[in-house]
KOLGUPA-970898 format. One line per 10 residues: number of its first residue (from 1); their letters; for each residue y, z, x of C-alpha. Coordinates in nm, 3 decimals, padded with zeros to 5 digits, m for minus. Layout:
% KOLGUPA-970898
NUM> A> Y/Z/X | ...
This chain:
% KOLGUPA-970898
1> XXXXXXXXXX> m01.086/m01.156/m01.130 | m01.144/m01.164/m00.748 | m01.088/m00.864/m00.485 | m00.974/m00.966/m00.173 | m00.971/m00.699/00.118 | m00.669/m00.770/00.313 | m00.651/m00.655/00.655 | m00.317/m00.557/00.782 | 00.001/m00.820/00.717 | 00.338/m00.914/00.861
11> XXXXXXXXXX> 00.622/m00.709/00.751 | 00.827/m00.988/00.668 | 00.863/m01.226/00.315 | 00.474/m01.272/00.360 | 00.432/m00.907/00.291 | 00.596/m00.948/m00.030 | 00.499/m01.301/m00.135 | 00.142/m01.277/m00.081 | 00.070/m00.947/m00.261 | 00.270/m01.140/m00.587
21> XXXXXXXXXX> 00.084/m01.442/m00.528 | m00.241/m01.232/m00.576 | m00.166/m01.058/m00.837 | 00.019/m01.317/m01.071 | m00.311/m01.499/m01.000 | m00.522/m01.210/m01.203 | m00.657/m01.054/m00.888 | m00.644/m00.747/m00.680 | m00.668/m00.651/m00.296 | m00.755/m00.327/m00.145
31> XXXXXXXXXX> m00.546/m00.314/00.222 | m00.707/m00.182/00.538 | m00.441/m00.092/00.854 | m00.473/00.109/01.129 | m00.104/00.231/01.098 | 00.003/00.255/00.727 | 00.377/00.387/00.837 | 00.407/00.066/01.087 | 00.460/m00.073/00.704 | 00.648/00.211/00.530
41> XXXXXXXXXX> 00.888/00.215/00.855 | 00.988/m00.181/00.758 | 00.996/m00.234/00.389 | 01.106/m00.562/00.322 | 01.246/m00.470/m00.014 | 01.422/m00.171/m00.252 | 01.146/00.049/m00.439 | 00.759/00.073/m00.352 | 00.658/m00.146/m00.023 | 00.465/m00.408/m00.193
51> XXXXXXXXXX> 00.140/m00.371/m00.001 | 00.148/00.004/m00.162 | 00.047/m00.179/m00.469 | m00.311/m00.231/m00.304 | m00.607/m00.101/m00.548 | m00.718/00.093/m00.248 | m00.508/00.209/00.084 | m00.780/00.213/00.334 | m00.733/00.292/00.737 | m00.927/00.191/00.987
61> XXXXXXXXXX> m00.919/00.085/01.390 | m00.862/m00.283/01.316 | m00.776/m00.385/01.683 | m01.163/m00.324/01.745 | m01.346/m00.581/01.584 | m01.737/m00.479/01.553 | m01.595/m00.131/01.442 | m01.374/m00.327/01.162 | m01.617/m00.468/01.069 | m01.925/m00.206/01.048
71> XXXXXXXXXX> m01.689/m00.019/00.843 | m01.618/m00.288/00.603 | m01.942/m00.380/00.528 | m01.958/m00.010/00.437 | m01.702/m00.082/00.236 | m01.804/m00.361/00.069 | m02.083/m00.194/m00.068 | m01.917/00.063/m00.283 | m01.569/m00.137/m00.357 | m01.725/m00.497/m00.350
81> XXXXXXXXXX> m01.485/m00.776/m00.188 | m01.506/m01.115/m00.286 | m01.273/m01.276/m00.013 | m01.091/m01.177/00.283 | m00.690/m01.275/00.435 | m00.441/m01.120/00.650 | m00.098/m01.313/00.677 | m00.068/m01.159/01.083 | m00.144/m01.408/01.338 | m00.287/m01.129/01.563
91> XXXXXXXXXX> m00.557/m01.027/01.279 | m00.686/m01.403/01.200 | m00.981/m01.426/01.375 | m01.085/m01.064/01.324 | m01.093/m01.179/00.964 | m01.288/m01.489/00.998 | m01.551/m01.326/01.180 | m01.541/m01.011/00.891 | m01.556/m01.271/00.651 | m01.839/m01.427/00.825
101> XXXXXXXXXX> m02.056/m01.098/00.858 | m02.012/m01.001/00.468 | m02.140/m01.339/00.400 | m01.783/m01.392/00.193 | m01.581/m01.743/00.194 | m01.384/m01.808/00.510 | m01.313/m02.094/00.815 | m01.541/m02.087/01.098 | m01.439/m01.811/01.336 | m01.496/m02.015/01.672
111> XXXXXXXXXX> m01.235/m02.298/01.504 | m00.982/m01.979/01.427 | m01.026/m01.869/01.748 | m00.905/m02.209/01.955 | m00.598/m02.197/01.673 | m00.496/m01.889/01.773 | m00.531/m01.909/02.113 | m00.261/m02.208/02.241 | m00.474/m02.238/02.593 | m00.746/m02.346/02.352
121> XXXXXXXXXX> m00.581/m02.530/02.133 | m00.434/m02.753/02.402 | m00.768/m02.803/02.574 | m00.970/m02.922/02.235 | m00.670/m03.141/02.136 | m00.679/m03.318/02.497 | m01.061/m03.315/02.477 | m01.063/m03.495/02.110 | m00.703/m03.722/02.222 | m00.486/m03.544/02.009
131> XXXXXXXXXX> m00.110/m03.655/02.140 | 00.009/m03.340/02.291 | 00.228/m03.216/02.600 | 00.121/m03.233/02.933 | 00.030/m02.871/03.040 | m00.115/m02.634/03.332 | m00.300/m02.306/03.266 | m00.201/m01.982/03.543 | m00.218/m01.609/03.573 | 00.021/m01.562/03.814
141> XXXXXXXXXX> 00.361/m01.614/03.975 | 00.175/m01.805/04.234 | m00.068/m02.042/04.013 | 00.237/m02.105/03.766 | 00.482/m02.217/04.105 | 00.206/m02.480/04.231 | 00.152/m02.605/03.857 | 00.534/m02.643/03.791 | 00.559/m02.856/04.139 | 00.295/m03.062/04.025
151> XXXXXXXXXX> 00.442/m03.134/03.696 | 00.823/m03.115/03.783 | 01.092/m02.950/03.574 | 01.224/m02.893/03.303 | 00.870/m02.676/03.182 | 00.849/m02.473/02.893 | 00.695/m02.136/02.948 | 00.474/m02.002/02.648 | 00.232/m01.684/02.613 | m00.081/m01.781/02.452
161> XXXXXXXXXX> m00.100/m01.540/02.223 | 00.249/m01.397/02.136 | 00.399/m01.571/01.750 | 00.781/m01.602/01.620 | 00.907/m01.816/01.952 | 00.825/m01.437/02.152 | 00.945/m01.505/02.529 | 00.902/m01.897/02.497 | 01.140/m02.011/02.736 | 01.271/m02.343/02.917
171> XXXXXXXXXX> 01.259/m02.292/03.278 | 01.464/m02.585/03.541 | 01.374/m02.436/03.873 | 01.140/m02.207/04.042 | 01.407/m01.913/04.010 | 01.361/m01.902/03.607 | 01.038/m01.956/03.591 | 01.007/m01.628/03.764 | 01.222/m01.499/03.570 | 01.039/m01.600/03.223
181> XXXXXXXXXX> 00.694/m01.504/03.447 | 00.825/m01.159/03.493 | 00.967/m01.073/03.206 | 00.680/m01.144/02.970 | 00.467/m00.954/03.230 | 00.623/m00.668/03.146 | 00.523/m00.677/02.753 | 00.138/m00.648/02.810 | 00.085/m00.552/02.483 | 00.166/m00.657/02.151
191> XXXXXXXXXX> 00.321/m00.515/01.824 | 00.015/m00.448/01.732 | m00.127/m00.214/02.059 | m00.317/m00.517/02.159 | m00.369/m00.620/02.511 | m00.269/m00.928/02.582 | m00.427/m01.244/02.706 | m00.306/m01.256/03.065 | m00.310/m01.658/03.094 | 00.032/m01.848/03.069
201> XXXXXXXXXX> 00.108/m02.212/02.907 | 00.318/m02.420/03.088 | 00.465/m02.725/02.913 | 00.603/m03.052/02.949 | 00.950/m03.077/02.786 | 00.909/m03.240/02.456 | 01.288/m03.395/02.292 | 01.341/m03.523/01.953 | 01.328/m03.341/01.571 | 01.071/m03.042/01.522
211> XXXXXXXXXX> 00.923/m03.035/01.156 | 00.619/m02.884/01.037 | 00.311/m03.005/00.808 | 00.226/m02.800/00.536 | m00.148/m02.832/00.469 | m00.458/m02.714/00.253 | m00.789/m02.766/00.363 | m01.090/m02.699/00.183 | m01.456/m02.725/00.150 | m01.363/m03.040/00.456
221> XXXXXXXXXX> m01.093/m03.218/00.308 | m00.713/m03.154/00.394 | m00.446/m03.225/00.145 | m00.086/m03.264/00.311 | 00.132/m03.054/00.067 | 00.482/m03.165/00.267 | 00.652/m03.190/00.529 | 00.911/m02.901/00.654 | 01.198/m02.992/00.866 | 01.310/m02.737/01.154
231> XXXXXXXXXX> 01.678/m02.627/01.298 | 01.622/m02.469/01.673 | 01.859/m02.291/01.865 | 01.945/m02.078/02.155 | 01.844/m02.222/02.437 | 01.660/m02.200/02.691 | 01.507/m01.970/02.387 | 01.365/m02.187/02.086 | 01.460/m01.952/01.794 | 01.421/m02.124/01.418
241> XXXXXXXXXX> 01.773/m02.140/01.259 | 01.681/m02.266/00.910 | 01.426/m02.492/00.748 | 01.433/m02.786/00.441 | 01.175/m02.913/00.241 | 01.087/m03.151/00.227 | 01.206/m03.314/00.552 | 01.412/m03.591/00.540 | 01.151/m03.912/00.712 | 01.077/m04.220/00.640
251> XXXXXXXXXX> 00.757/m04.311/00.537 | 00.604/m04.425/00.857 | 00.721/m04.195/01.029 | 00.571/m03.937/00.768 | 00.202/m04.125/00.779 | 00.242/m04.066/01.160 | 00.368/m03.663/01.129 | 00.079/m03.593/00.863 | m00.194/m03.812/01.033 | m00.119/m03.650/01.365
261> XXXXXXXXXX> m00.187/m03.300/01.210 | m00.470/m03.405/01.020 | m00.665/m03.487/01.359 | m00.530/m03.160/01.489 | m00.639/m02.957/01.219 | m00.969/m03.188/01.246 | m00.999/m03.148/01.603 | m00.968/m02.764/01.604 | m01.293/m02.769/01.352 | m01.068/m02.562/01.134
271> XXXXXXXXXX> m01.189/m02.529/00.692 | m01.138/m02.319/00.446 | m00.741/m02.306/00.550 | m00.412/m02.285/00.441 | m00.217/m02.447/00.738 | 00.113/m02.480/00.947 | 00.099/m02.756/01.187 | 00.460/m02.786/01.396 | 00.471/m03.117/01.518 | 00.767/m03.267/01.813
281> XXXXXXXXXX> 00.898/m03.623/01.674 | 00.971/m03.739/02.062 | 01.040/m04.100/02.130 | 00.688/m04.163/02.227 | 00.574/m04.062/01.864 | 00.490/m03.777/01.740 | 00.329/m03.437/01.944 | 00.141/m03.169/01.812 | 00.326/m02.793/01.908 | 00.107/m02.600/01.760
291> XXXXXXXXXX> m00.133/m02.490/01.492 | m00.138/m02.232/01.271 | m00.434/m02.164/01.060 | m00.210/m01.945/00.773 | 00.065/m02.014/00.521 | 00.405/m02.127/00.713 | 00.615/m01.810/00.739 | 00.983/m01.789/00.764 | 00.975/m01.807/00.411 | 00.887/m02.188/00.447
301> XXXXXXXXXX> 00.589/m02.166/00.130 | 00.932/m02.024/m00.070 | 01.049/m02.383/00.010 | 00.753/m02.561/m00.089 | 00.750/m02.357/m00.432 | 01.097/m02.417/m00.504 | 01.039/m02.780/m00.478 | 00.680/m02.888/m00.555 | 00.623/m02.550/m00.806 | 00.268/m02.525/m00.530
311> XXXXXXXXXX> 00.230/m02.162/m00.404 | 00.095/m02.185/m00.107 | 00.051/m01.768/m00.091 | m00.153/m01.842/m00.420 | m00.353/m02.112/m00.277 | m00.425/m01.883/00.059 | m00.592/m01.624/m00.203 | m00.773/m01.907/m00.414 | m00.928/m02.029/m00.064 | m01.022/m01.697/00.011
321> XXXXXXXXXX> m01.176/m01.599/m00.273 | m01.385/m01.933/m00.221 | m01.198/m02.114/m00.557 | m01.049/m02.427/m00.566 | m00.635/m02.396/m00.445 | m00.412/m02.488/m00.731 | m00.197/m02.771/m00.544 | m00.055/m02.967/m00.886 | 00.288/m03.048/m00.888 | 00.570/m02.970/m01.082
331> XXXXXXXXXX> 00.902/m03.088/m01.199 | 01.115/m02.788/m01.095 | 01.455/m02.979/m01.096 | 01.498/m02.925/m00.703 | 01.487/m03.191/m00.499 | 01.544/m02.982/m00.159 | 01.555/m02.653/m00.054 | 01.670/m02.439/00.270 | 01.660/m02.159/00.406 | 01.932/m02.098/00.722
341> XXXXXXXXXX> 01.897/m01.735/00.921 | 02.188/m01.576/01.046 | 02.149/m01.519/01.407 | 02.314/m01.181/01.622 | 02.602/m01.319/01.846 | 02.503/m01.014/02.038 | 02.325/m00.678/02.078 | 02.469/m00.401/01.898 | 02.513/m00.173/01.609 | 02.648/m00.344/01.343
351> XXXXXXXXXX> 02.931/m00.237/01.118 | 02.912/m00.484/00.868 | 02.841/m00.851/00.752 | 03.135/m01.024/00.583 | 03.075/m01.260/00.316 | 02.805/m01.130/00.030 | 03.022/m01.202/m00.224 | 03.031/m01.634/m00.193 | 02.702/m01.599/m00.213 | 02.677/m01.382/m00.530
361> XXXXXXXXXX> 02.889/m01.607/m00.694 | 02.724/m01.968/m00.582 | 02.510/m02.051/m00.793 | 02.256/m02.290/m00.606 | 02.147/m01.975/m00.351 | 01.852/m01.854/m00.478 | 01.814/m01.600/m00.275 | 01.960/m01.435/00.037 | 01.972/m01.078/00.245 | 02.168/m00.926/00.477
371> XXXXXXXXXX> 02.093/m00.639/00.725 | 02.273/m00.327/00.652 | 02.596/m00.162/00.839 | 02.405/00.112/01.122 | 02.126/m00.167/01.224 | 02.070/m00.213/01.572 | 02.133/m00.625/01.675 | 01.856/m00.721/01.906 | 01.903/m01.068/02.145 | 01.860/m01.417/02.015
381> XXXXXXXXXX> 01.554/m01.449/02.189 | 01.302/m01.518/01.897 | 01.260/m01.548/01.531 | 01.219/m01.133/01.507 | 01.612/m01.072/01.520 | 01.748/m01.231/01.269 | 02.029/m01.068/01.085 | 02.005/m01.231/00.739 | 01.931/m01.540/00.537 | 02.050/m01.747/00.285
391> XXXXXXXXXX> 01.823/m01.990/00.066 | 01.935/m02.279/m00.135 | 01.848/m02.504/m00.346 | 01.994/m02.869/m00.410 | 01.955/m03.280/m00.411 | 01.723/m03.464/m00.234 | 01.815/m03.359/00.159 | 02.170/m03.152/00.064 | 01.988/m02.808/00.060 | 02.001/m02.790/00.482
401> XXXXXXXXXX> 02.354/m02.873/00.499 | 02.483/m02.636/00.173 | 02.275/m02.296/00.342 | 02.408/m02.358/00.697 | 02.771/m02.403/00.580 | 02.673/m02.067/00.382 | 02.587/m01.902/00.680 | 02.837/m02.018/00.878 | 03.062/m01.806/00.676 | 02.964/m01.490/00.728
411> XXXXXXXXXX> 03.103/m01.285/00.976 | 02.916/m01.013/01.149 | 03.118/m00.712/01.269 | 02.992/m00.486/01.500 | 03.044/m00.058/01.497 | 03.303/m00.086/01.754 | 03.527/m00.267/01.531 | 03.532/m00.597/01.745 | 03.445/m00.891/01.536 | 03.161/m01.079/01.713
């Protein structure tokens, strides 16, 4: 039985799925935050917040990495880890350099870094020809204007360090790219108290289907689990409306998705991972988006489990811990599933959502949750305001269609009594 240290996690499904994952597996984790009511504040289900079940609740200044990690070390001699995760972006290469110092199983930190950082990411990819965008690097107003002449519009505007589609934006002219510039200048610091990186991404427009590639890699070799189609909405915002696995390609234009993420993943130096790779299907071929060196999120390794029977969250642990991942298949009688999120028309309190009981009675949803009458609607602006969900499970490429129609019914009615 292995004990993994976790430090900190999402709040979301990953908070829940991952701490399962590790335990159904026979081992334990001990959980180190810097904020333990950042987690008690957003419980993402009834009863005890699943991280709570943690051997050992342990607090510490994560955002400061040498201090993290003098104090684990401390750690690790009395309690005695044998692999460390997080499932938050913002905490991924402070764990590959903790693993790296305790002398524990983990990817190389430098190859974690570039991943997380998308000004890095874009420059190795170019460097190893890696199909990608066209892009410009700029820290300010002025550096971004003389890029997006150079380049021409439409641009896509990304922080290089922000997750969950945070203030990426499609800009046509000078006067919203000034716009997007200013407005994510005035969030210099992230969820997590982190400053941010100061440098800006600007993108060629990429068209066609978005999916994602669902990957293991370990000990140097990558196994492609699946492929994960992608619903995006709200422009010029790119917020993810729903996902199906597996994605419904043909095979060549599969071999070109997966090899195309392979290099990536390849390219970045990245091992030892459990990975997301979201990949553009323009008319040109296929374009890497980005890469994420964890398990998808969006509940996207729900998908994969559904369908395949492979936990991904279980794998993540296994690959921790140093073990081989688990990645047989299984005949789970699913030959698709979705998941479709229920976006806020608008901001504002909500009275209620309309609806809950199709899905109680339907018998192919699998799961689904709705936020509660008094909760405050936030923009469309990015995967962190979504209002609900609804899973499903079906045929071979019905799932998508069956949890959008599902979603499509619901009605969401807002505190001042005027449906949305």
């Amino acid at each position: 039985m292995g004990h993994l240290l976790m430090v900190e996690s999402w709040v979301g499904a990953m908070s829940t799925l991952l701490p399962r994952a590790i335990r159904e597996a026979g081992h334990r984790f001990s959980f180190i935050t810097r904020d333990l009511h950042h987690y008690l504040r957003s419980n993402p289900v009834p009863g005890t917040h699943p991280l709570l079940g943690a051997e050992n609740l342990l607090t510490c200044e994560t955002n400061d990495v040498p201090a993290l990690a003098a104090h684990a070390e401390q750690l690790h001699q009395v309690l005695g880890f044998d692999g460390v995760l997080t499932s938050c972006d913002y905490y991924l290469p402070a764990v590959a350099h903790l693993a790296h110092r305790l002398g524990l199983p983990g990817a190389p930190p430098e190859a974690v870094e570039r991943a997380c950082s998308k000004d890095l990411t874009r420059r190795a990819l170019r460097e190893a020809d890696v199909p990608g965008p066209a892009f410009a690097l700029a820290e300010t107003a002025a550096g971004l204007e003389e890029a997006a002449a150079a380049m021409g519009f439409p641009l896509v505007l990304k922080p290089v360090d922000l997750c969950a589609g945070m203030f990426v934006r499609k800009v046509h002219d000078e006067a919203e790219l000034r716009d997007a510039y200013a407005a994510l200048q005035g969030f210099p610091v992230n969820a997590r108290g982190q400053r941010r990186n100061p440098t800006v991404l600007l993108e060629e427009l990429l068209t066609g289907p978005e999916v994602s590639v669902e990957t293991v890699t370990f000990q140097g070799r990558t196994t492609v689990v699946g492929v994960t189609d992608k619903s995006v909405a709200g422009a010029p915002w790119f917020v993810e409306t729903g996902h199906m696995f597996p994605a419904a390609l043909d095979e060549a234009t599969e071999r070109a998705v997966t090899g195309i993420a392979v290099a990536a993943i390849e390219a970045l130096g990245l091992d030892n991972v459990v990975g997301h790779t979201e990949v553009k299907i323009t008319p040109a071929g296929p374009r890497i988006v980005e890469v994420n060196p964890r398990p998808a999120g969006n509940q996207i390794t729900e998908l994969v489990r559904r369908v395949t029977g492979i936990d991904l969250a279980a794998a993540y642990a296994q690959v921790a811990l140093g073990e081989q991942p688990s990645l047989e298949r299984a005949d789970t009688g699913a030959g698709s599933a979705a998941i479709s999120f229920l976006l806020p028309p608008r901001e504002g309190t909500l009275h209620e959502i309309t609806g809950a009981g199709l899905l109680d009675a339907a018998d192919d949803v699998v799961d689904y949750k709705l936020k509660p009458a008094g909760h405050r609607a936030g923009p469309a602006t990015s995967n962190n305001n979504y209002l609900g969900h609804v899973m499903v499970t079906a045929g071979p490429g019905g799932a998508r269609a069956r949890a959008e129609s599902l979603v499509g019914a619901l009605e969401v009615r807002y505190a001042e009594g005027v449906p949305a």
